[in-house]
Every structure is written in structure tokens, then in C-alpha cells.
C-alpha positions in Angstrom: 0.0 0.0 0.0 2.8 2.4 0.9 4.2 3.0 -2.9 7.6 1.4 -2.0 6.8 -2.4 -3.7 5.7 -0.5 -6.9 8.8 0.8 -6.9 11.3 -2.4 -6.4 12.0 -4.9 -9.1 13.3 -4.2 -12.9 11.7 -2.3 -15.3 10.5 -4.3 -17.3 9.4 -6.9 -14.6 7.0 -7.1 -12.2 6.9 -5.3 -8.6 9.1 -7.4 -6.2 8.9 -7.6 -2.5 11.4 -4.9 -1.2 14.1 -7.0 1.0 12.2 -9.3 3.8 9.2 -9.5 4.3 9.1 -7.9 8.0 11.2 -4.6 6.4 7.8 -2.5 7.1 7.6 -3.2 10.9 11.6 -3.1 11.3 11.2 0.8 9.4 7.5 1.3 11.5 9.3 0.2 14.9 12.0 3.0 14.1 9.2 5.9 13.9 7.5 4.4 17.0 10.8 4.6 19.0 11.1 7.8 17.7 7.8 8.8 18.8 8.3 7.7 22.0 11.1 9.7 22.3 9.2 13.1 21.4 5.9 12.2 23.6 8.7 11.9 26.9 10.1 15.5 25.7 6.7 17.0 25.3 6.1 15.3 28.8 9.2 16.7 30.1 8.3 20.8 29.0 4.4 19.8 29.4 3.8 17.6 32.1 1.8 15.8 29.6 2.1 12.9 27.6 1.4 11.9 23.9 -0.7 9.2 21.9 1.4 8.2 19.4 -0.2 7.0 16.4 1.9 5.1 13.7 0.9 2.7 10.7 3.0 0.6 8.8 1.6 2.0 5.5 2.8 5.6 6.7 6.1 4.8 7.6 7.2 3.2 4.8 5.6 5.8 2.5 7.5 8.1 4.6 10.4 6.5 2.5 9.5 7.0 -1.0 11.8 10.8 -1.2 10.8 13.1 -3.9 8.0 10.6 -5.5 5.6 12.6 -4.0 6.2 16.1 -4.8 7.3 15.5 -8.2 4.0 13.7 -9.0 1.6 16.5 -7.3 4.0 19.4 -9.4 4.6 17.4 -12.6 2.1 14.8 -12.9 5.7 12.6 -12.8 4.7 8.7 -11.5 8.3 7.6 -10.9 8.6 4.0 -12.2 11.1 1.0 -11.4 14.1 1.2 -12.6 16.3 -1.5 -10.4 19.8 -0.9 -9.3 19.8 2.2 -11.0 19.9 5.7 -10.4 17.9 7.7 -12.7 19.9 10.9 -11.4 23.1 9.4 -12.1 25.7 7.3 -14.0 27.3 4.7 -13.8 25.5 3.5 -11.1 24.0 0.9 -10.2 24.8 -2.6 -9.2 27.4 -5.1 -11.4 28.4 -8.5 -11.5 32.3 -9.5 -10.4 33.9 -12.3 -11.5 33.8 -15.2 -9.7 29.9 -14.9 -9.1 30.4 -11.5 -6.7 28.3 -8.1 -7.1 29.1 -4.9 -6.1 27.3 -1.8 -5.8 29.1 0.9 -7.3 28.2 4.7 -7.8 29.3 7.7 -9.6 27.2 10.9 -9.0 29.5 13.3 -9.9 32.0 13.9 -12.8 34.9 14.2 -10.4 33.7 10.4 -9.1 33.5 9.0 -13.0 37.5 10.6 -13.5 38.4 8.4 -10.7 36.7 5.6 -11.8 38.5 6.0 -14.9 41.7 6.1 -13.4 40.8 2.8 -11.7 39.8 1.2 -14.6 42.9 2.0 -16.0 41.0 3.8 -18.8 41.9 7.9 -18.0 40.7 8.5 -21.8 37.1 8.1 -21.2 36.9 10.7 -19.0 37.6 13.0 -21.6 35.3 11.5 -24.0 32.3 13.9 -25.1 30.2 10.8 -24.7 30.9 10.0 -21.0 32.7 13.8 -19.9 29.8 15.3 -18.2 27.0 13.7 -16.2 24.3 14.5 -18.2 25.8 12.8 -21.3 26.7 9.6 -19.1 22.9 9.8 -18.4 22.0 10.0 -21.8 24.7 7.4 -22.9 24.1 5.0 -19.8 23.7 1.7 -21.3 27.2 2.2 -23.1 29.1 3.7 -19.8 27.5 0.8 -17.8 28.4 -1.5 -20.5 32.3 -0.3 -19.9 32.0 -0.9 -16.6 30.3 -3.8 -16.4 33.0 -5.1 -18.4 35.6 -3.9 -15.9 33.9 -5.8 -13.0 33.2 -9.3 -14.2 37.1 -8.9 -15.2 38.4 -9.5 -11.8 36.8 -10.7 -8.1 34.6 -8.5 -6.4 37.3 -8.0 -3.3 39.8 -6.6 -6.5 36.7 -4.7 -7.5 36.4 -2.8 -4.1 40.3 -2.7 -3.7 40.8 -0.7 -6.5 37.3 1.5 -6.0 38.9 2.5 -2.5 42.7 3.3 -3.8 40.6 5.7 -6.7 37.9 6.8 -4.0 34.9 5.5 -6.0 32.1 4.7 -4.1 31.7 0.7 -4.0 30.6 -1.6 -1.6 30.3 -5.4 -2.0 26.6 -6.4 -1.9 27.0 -9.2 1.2 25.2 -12.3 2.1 24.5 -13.8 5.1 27.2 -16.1 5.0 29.6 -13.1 4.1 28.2 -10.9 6.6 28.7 -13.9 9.9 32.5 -13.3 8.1 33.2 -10.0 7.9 35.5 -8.4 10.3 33.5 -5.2 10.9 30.5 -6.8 11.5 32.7 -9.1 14.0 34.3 -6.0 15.8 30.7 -4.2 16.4 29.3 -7.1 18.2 26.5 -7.7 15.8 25.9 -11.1 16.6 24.7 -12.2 20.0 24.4 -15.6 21.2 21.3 -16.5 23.6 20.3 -19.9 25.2 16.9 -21.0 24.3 15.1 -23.6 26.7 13.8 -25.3 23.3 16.0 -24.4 20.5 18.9 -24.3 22.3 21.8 -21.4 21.2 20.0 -19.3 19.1 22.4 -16.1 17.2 20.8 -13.0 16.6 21.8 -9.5 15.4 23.3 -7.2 18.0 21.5 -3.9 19.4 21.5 -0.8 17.5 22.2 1.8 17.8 25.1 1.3 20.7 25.1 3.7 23.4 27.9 5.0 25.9 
């Protein structure tokens, strides 16, 4: 109901479910502990508390950016349109090789001249075709294409390796089984073991946010 699924999928497929299926009362449990937080402030200067009143439907359309005001000025119904960035590119995610993805982005021309460099390809930059970001934008399936390329050339960790050394933003798109072995996940105590009476040790994700 919220907009958001009509949004997520390819497009030229059908809406797909955004993520898991309880990513609406993850997002609605945020707003509520944020409204909780407000009501004990207005308590605090009032003496008086608050009813707070939350849907799911609202919070998640709370989501959906400038969909809304550039439907009610421009009659503009904002489409899916998958990894991608209509705004920008490249950008978007892209297969590695070995089976990896990545989610790489270049919003800005100054980003794209890096990724050139990282690519080992400093002449596209210069390339009337690619120079500036509206002509990426206009010429995205070619400038993906290139980059696409690029990535499914090496492994996803060389992917993000040489993203980082250029200062292109890129981030490997993680599994589960990726996430239980990643070191930051590891140092941040994001995975606390419990004993259930019935199941036994049961692992689940740390508390956030920590405080002091």
C-alpha cells in the first residue's frame, strides 16, 4: 500500500517484494521509538504525555523521497528502474567475476574521473560521450556496459580494492554467509548468542544503535 513495492523490481518486470518480508515493521518500529522519544520530551516541558499513532503504510511511505512532490508538481509517476539511479551514472549494481556483485556509484564527474583512473582507462573521461553527467545519463547503457566489463574482469574483493585506492564509491553487496564473516560486523558485536530452553543457542543480530 505504501508505494515502495511498486517501486522495487526491474523495469521491465513485475513489482518485487522490497528486502524481507518484515522490512515494514523493522522501518514502523523506528518511527514508534522515535515517537516515543518526542511524547517523553513534550512530557518533560508539558507535564503531559502523547498518543502516538503510527501505521505501517505511513512509515514506509515516509520512504518514498521526492515521489511525491514530483507527482503532485509534474504529474511525474516515478517508475522502477532496479539498481539504478535515474539521477546518475554509472551507477548501479554489477556482476564481479567469480559470481560477486558490487554496488558501485558515480554521481558526480569528479567520481567517474576516478573511476577512470581505476579502470585503467583515464581516456574516457575526456570523452564527449561520457565527460559530463548528463551525457553519461543520456549514454548509460554504453558507460554501464564499460563498466560492467571492468567488474566481471576481476573478483569482487579486486573490484572494491581498486574502487577504494581511486575513491569511487563501492561496496560489496553481502550475504549472510559473508556478513557472519566480515570483520566489521565481527568488531561491532553484531551477533549475540542466547540460550533458548527449546532451541537451544540461538544467534541474533546485536543492538542498534550502541550507546555510551
Amino acid at each position: 500500500l505504501s508505494g515502495v513495492g511498486y517501486l522495487a523490481g526491474e523495469p521491465d518486470g513485475a513489482p518485487v517484494n522490497p528486502g524481507p518480508s518484515s522490512l515494514a515493521d523493522y522501518v514502523c518500529a523506528v518511527y514508534g521509538a522515535l515517537g516515543v522519544t518526542l511524547a517523553l520530551r513534550e512530557r518533560d516541558n508539558s507535564g503531559k504525555g502523547q498518543v502516538i499513532d503510527l501505521s505501517l503504510v505511513e512509515a514506509m511511505f515516509r520512504s518514498l523521497d521526492q515521489t511525491l512532490p514530483n507527482y503532485k508538481m509534474h504529474g511525474h509517476v516515478r517508475e522502477r528502474t532496479g539498481s539504478q539511479t535515474p539521477a546518475a551514472a554509472p551507477n548501479r549494481n554489477f556482476p564481479t567475476g567469480g559470481g560477486g556483485w558490487v554496488s558501485l556509484s558515480c554521481t558526480n564527474d569528479k567520481m567517474f574521473q576516478r573511476l577512470c583512473q581505476a579502470m585503467e582507462q583515464p581516456e574516457l573521461a575526456q570523452d564527449p560521450r561520457y565527460a559530463l553527467s548528463n551525457d553519461r545519463i543520456a549514454n548509460r547503457d554504453e558507460v554501464e556496459g564499460i563498466t560492467q566489463a571492468w567488474t566481471t574482469s576481476m573478483p569482487r574483493e579486486a573490484v572494491v580494492e581498486a574502487c577504494d585506492k581511486f575513491e569511487v564509491p563501492c561496496a560489496p553487496i553481502l550475504s549472510i554467509a559473508d556478513i557472519c564473516a566480515h570483520p566489521q560486523f565481527l568488531a561491532r558485536d553484531m551477533f549475540v548468542a542466547l540460550q533458548d530452553e527449546l532451541a537451544g543457542e540461538v544467534v541474533l543480530p546485536g543492538v542498534v544503535p550502541k550507546l555510551s
